[in-house]
ROKE-81992 format. One record per residue: x negated, y negated, z of N, C-alpha, C, CB in turn; residue number from 1. Coordinates in steps of 0.001 Angstrom, whole numbers, padded with zeros to 6 digits. Each point is the difference from the previous one (the first is absolute). Last residue first. Glycine has a CB too. Example, Ala and Ser with C-alpha at 12.3 -4.5 7.8 and 13.67 -1.06 7.14 Angstrom:
% ROKE-81992
<nx->-012850 | ny->002250 | nz->007080 | cax->-000820 | cay->-001190 | caz->000060 | cx->000770 | cy->-001090 | cz->000730 | cbx->-001184 | cby->000628 | cbz->-002145 | resi->2>
<nx->000894 | ny->005092 | nz->002075 | cax->000890 | cay->-001190 | caz->000000 | cx->-000900 | cy->-001200 | cz->000000 | cbx->001892 | cby->001173 | cbz->001246 | resi->1>
END
This chain:
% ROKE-81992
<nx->-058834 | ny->-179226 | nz->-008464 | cax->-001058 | cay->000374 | caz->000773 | cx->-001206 | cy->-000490 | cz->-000340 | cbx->001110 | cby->001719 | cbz->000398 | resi->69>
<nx->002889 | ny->-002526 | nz->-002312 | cax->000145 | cay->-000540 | caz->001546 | cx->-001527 | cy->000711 | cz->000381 | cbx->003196 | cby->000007 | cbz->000711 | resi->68>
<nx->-001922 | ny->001405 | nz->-005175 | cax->-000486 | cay->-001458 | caz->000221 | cx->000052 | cy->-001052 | cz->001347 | cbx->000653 | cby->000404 | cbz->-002291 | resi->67>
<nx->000586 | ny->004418 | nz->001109 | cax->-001468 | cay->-000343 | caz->000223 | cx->-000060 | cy->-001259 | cz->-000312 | cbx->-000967 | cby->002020 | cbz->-000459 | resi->66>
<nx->005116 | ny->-000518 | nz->000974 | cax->-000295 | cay->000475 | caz->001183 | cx->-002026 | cy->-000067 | cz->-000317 | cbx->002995 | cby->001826 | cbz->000588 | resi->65>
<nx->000626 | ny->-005107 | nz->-003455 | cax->000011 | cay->001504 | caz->000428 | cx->-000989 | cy->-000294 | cz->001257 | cbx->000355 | cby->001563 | cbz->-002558 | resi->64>
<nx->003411 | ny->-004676 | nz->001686 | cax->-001495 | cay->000185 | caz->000750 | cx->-000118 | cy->001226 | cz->-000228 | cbx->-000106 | cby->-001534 | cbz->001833 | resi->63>
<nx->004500 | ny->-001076 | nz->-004378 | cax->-000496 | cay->000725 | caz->001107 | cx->-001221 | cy->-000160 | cz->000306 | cbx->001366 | cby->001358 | cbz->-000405 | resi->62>
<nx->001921 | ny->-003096 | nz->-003327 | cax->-000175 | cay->-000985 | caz->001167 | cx->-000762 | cy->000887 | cz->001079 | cbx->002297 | cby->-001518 | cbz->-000472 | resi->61>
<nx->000010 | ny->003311 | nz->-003780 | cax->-001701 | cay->-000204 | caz->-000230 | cx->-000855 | cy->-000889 | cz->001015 | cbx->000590 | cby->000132 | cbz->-002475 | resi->60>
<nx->004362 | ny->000674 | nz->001299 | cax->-000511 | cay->-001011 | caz->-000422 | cx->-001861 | cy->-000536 | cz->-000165 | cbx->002611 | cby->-000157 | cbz->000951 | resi->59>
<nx->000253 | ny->003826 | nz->001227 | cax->000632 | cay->000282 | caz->-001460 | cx->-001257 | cy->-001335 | cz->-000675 | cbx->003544 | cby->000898 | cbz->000495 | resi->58>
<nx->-003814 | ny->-000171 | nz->004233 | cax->-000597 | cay->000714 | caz->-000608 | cx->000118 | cy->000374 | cz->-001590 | cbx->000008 | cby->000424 | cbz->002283 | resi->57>
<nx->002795 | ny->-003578 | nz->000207 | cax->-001728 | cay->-000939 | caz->000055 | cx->-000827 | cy->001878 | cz->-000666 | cbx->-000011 | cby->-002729 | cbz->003401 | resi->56>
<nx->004722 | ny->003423 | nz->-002426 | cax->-000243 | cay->-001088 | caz->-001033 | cx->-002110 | cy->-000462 | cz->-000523 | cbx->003060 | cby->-001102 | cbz->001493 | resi->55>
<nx->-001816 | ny->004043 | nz->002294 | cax->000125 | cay->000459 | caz->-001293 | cx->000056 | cy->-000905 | cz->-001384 | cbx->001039 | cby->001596 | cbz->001479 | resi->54>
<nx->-001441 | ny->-002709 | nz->003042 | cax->-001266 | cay->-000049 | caz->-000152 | cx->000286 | cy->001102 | cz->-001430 | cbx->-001299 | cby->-000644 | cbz->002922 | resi->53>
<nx->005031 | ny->-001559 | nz->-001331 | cax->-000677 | cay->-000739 | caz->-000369 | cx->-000862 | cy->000483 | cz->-000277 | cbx->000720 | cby->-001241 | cbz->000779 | resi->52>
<nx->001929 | ny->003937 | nz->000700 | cax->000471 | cay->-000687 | caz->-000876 | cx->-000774 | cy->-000855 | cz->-000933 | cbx->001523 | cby->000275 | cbz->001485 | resi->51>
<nx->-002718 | ny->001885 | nz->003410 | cax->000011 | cay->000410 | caz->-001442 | cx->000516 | cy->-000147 | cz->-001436 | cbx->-000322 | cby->000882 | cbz->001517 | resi->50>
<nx->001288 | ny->-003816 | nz->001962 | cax->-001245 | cay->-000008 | caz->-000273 | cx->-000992 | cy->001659 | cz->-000943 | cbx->000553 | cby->-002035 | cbz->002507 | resi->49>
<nx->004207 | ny->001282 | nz->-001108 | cax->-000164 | cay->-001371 | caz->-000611 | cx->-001833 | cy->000419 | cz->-000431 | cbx->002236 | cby->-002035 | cbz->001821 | resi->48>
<nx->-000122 | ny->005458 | nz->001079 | cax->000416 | cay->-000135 | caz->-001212 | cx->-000351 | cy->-000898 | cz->-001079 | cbx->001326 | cby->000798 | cbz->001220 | resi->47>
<nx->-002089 | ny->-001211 | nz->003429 | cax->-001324 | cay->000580 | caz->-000805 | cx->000694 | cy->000367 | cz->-001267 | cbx->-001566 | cby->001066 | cbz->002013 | resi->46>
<nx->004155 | ny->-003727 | nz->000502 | cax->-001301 | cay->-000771 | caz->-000176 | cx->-000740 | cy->001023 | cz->-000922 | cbx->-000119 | cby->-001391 | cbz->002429 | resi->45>
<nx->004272 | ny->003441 | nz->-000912 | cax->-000022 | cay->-001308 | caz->-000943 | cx->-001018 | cy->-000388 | cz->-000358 | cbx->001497 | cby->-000700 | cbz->000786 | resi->44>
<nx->-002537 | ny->005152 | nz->001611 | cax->000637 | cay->-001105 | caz->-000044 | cx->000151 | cy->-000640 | cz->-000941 | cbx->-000460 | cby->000014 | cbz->001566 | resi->43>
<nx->-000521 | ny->005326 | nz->-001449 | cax->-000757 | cay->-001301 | caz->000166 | cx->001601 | cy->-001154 | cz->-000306 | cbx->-003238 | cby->001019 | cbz->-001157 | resi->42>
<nx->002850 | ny->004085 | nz->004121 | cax->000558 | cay->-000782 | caz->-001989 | cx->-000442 | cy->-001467 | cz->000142 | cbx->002764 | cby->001349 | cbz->-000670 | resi->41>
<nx->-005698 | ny->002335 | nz->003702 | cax->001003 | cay->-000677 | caz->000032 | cx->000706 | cy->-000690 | cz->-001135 | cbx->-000979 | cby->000001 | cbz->001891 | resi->40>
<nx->-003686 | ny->001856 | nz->-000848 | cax->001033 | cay->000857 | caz->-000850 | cx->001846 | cy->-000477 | cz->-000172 | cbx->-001935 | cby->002032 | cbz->000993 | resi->39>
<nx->-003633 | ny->-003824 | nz->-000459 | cax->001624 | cay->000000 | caz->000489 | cx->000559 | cy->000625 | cz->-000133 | cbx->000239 | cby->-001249 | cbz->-000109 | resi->38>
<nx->-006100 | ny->000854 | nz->000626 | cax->000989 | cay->000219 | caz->-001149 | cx->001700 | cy->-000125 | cz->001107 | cbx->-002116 | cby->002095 | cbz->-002068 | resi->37>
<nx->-003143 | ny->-004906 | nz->001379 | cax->001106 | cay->001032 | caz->000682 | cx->001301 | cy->000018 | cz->-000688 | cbx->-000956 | cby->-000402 | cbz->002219 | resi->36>
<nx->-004579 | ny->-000698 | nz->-003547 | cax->001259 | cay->-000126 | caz->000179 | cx->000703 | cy->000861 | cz->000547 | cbx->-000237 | cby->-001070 | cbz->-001424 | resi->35>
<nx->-004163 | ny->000680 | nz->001782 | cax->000109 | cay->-001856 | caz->-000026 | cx->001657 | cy->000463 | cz->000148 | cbx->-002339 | cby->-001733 | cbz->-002065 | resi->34>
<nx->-000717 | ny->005594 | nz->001690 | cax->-000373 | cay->-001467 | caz->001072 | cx->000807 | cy->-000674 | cz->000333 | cbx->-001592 | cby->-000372 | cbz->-000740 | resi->33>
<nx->002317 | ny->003011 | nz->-002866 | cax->-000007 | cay->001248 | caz->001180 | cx->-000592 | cy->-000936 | cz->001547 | cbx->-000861 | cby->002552 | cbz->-002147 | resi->32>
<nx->000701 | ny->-004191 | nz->-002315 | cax->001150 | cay->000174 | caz->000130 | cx->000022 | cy->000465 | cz->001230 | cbx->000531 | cby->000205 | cbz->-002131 | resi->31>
<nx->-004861 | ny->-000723 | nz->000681 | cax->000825 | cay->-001100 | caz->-000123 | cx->001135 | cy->-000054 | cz->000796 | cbx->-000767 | cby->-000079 | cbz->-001998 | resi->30>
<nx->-001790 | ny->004545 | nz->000650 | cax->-000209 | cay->-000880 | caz->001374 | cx->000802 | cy->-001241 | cz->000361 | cbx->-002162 | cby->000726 | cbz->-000338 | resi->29>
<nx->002606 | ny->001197 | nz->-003521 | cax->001137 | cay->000294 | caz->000640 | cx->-000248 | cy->-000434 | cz->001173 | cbx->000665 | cby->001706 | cbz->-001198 | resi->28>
<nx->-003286 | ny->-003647 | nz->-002189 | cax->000821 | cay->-000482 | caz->000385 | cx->000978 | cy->001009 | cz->000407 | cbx->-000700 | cby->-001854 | cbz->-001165 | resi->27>
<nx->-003432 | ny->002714 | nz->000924 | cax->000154 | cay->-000684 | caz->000365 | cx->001380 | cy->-000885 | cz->000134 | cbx->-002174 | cby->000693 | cbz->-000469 | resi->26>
<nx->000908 | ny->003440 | nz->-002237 | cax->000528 | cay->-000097 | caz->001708 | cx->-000415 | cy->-001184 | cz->001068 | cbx->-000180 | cby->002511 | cbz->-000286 | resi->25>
<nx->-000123 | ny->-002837 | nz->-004560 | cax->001846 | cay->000373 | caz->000184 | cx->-000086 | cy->000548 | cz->001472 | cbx->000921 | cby->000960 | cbz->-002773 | resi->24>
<nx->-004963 | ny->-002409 | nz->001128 | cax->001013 | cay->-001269 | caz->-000027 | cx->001308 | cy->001186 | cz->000335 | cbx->-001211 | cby->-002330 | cbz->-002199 | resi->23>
<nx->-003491 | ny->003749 | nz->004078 | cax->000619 | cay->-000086 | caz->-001649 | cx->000971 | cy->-001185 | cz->000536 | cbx->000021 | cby->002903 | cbz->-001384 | resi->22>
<nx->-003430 | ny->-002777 | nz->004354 | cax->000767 | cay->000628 | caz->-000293 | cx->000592 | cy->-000567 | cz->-001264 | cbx->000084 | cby->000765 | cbz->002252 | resi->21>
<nx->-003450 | ny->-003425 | nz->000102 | cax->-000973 | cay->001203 | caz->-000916 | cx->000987 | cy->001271 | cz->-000366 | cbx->-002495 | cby->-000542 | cbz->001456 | resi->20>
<nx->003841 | ny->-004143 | nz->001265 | cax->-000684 | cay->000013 | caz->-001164 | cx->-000646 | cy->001277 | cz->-000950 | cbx->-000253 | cby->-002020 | cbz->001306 | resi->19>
<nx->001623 | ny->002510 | nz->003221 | cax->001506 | cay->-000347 | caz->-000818 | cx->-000680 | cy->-000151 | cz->-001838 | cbx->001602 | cby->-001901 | cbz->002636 | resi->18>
<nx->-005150 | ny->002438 | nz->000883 | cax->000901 | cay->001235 | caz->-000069 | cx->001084 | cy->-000192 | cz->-000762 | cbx->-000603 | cby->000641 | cbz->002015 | resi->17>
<nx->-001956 | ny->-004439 | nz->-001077 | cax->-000878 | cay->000904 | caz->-000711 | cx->000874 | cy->001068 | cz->-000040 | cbx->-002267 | cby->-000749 | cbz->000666 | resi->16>
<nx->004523 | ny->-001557 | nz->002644 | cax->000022 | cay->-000686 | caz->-001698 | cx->-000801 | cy->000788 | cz->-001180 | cbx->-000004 | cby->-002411 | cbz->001163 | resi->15>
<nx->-000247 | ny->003683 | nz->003352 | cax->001502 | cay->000305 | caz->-000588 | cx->-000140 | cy->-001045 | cz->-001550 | cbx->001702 | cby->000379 | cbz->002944 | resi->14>
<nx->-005455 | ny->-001203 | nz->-000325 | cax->-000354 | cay->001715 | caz->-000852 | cx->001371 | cy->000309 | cz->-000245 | cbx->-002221 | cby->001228 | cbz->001328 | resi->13>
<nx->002055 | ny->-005795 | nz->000295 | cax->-000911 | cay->000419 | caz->-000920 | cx->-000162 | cy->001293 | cz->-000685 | cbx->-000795 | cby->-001476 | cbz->001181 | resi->12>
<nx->002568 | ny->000604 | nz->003122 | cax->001130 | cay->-000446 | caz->-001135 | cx->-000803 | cy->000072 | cz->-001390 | cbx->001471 | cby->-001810 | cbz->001659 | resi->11>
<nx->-002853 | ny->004634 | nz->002531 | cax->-000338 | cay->-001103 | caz->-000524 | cx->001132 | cy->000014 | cz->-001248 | cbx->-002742 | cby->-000056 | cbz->000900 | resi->10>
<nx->003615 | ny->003241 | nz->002796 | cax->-000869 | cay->000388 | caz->-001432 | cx->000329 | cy->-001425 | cz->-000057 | cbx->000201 | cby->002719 | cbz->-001373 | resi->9>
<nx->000766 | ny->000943 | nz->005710 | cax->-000294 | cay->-001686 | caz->-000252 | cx->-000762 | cy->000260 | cz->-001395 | cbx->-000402 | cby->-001229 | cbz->002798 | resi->8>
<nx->004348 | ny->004751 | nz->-000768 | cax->-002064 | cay->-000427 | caz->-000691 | cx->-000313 | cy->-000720 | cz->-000531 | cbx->-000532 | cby->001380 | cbz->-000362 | resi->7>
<nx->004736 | ny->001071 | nz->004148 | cax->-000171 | cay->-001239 | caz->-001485 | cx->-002075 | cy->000639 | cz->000134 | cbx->002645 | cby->-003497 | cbz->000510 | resi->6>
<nx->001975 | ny->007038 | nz->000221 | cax->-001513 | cay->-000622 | caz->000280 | cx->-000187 | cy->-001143 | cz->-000927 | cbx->-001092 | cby->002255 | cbz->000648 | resi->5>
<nx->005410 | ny->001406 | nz->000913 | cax->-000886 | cay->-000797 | caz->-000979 | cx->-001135 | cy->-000857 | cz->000264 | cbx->001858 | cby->000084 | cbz->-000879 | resi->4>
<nx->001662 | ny->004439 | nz->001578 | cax->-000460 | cay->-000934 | caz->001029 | cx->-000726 | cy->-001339 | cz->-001263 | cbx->-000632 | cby->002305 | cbz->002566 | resi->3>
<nx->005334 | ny->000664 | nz->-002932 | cax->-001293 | cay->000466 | caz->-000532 | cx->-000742 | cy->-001409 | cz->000779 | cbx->000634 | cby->001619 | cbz->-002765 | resi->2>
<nx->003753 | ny->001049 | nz->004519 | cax->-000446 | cay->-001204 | caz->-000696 | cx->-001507 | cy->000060 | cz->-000223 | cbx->001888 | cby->-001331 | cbz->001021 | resi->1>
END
């Protein structure tokens, strides 16, 4: 197992650091943070809700990914 080390860095310079990467590897950083993946066959519920967030994407109802930021 590979060992790892923290290094205290002010929230300030991760922001200065996030802020000064391109956009497309900012948002794999994004992904690679925030989401987890299933591999499991998705449920009723999540069936429904990709359902929906397809509708709402047909309809132009979404957030791109630079206007949250």
């Amino acid at each position: 197992m590979a060992s790892t080390t923290t290094i205290p860095v002010s929230k300030n310079a991760i922001i200065t650091i996030l802020k000064d990467l391109p956009e497309n590897i900012l948002a794999e950083v994004f992904w690679e943070t925030f989401v987890t993946y299933d591999d499991s066959p998705p449920t009723e519920s999540e069936k429904k809700s990709i359902d929906k967030a397809k509708e709402e994407f047909k309809k132009r109802e979404t957030v791109k990914w630079r206007d949250i930021r």
